[in-house]
C-alpha positions as CSV (number, residue, x, y, z in Angstrom):
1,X,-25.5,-12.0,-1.9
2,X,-24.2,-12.1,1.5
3,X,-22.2,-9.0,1.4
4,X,-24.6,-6.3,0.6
5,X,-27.0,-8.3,3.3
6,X,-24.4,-7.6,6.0
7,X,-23.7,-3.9,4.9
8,X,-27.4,-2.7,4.8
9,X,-27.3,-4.8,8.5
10,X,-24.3,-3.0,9.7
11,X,-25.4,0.4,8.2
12,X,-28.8,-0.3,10.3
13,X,-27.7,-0.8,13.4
14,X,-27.3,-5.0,13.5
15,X,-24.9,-7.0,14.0
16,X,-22.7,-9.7,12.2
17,X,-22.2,-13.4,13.6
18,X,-19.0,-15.3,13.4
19,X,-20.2,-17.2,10.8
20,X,-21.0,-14.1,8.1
21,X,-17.8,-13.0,9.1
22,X,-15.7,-16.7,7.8
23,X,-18.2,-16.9,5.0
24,X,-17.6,-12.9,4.3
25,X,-13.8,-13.1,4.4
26,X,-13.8,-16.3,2.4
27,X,-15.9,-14.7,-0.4
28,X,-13.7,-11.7,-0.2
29,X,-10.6,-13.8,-0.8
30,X,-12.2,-16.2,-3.4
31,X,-13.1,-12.9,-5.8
32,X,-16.5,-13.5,-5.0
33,X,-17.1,-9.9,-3.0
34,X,-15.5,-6.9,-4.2
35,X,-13.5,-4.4,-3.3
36,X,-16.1,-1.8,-3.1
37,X,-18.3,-4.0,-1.4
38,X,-16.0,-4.3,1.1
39,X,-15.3,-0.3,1.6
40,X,-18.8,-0.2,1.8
41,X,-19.3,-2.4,4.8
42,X,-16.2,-0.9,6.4
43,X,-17.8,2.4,6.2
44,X,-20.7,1.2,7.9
45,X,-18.6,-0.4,10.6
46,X,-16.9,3.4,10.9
47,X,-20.1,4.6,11.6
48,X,-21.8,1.8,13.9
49,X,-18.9,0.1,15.2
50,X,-18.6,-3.6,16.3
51,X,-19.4,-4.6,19.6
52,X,-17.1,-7.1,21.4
53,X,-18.1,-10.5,20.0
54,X,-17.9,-8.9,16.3
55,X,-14.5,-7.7,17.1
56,X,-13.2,-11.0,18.8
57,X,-15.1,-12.9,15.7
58,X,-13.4,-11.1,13.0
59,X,-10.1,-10.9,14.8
60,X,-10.6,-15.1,14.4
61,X,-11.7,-15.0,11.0
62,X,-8.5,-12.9,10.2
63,X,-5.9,-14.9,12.0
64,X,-7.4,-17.9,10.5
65,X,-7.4,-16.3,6.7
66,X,-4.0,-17.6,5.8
67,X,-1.2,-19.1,6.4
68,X,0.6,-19.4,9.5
69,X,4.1,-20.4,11.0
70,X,4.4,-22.9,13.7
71,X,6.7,-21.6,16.2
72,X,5.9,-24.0,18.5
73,X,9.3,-25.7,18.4
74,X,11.4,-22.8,19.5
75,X,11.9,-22.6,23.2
76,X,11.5,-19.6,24.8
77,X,10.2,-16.8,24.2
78,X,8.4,-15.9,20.7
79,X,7.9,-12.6,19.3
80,X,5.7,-10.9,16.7
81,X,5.6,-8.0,14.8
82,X,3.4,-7.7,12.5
83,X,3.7,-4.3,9.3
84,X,1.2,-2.5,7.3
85,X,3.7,-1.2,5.7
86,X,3.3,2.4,7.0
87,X,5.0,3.5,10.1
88,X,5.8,0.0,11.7
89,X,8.0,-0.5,8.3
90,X,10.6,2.2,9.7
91,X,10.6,0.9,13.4
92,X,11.1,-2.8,12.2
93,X,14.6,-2.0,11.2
94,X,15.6,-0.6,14.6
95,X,13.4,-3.1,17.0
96,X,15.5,-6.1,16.1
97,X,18.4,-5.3,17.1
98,X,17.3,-3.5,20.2
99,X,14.9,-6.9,20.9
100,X,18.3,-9.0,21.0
């Protein structure tokens, strides 16, 4: 399977392309890599890092994952805050206010 291909990769030294990454995220959203796997390959990432292009490739795959508004037809300025639930939950109740 892909996954444990890319986590003995990572936890080598190597590097993953942009497409292991969409076909890694995809898998990971259809059920098809699990949870563990996933720690796994995070751990190695924790301990080899990514490299610009991995960063800038999974940063793509990620934006592209879901769904997404189109904003495009507000004028103006456009503004996004994104929450893990964790700290930014607190500031979001304060920041819209002082954002208008």
């Amino acid at each position: 399977m892909l996954a444990y291909q890319l986590i003995e990769r990572k936890r080598d030294g190597g590097r993953i392309e942009p497409d292991e990454w969409r076909e890694l995220i995809a898998s990971y959203l259809r059920d098809e890599v699990t949870d563990g796997q996933m720690a796994a390959l995070l751990m190695a990432i924790y301990f080899r890092g990514l490299d610009r292009d991995e960063t800038a490739a999974l940063t793509d795959t990620m934006l592209h994952s879901g769904a997404s508004l189109d904003l495009s037809h507000i004028n103006g300025p456009r503004l996004d805050k994104h929450s893990t639930r964790g700290v930014g939950g607190k500031v979001s109740l304060i920041l819209a206010p002082c954002i208008a």
